[in-house]
N, C-alpha and C positions, 0 to 999 in steps of 0.2 A: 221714434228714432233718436240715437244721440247723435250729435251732431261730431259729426271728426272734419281733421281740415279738407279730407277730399270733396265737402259741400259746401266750403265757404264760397264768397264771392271772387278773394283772390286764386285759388284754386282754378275754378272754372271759367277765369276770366271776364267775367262780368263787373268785377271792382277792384279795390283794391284792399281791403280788409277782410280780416280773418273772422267772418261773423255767416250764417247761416245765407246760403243764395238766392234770389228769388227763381232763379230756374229747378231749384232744388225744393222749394217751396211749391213749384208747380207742380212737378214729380209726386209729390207728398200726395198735392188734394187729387191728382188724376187717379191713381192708384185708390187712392180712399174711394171715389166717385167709381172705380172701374168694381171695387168689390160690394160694395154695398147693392149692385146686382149681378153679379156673378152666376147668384144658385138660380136667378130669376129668369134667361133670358132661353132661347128655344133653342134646339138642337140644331146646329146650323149657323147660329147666326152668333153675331158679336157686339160689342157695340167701341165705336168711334171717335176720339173729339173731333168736335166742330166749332166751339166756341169756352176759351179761359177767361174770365173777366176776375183777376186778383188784387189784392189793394194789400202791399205788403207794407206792414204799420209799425213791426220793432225788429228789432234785431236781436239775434239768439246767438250767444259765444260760443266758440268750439267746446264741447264737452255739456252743453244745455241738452235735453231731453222736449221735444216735441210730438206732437199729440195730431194726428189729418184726423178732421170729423168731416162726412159725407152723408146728408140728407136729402133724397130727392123730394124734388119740389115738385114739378109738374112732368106732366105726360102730355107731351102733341102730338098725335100721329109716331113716328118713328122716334121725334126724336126726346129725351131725356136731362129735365134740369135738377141739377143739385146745387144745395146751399153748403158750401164749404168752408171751411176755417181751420183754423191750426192754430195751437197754445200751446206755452211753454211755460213752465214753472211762475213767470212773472206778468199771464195772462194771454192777453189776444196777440197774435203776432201777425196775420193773416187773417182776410175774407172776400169772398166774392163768389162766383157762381162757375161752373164751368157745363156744361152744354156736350152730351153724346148725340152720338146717332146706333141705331140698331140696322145692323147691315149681315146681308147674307154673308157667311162669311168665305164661302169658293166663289162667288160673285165678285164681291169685293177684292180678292187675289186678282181676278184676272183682270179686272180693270188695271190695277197697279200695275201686272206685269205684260201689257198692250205693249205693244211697239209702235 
């Protein structure tokens, strides 16, 4: 992704400089995390976060070019760990782990939309 100003920190409110977000950061590795099992998961079903654990380490200027890697790590039962990170031109900018769940996916609708 390159970065434009509609990801920086003043943008979205989170700071006040023109430099890559950490919520836009999180975006990045979920999406990496979401596709790296994509083709994998069963007819039906989806999978969730449960858990972001990020450690956002540099800052990336508007117009910088960044990299979401998504490795999973383990398998418990439902749910799914990946080891995530994100680079840019001038190395590690991002890492930490972020945590799905595999969730029916008309199950999981109706819970959300209970009254």
């Amino acid at each position: 992704m390159i970065v434009t100003e509609a990801d920086t920190a003043l943008s979205v409110g989170t700071g006040d400089v023109p430099v890559l977000a950490t919520p836009t950061l999180v975006l990045l590795c979920e999406r990496a995390a979401l596709g790296a099992v994509a083709d994998q998961t069963d007819p039906g079903t989806t999978t969730v976060d449960h858990r972001v654990q990020l450690d956002h380490l540099a800052p990336t200027p508007i117009g910088g070019t960044v990299t979401a890697d998504a490795v999973l790590e383990s398998i418990e039962g439902r749910r799914l760990t990946f080891r995530v990170s994100v680079s840019d031109g001038h190395g590690l900018v991002a890492a930490g782990r972020i945590t799905r769940v595999v969730v029916e996916r008309e199950r999981f609708l109706g819970r959300a939309n209970a009254d």
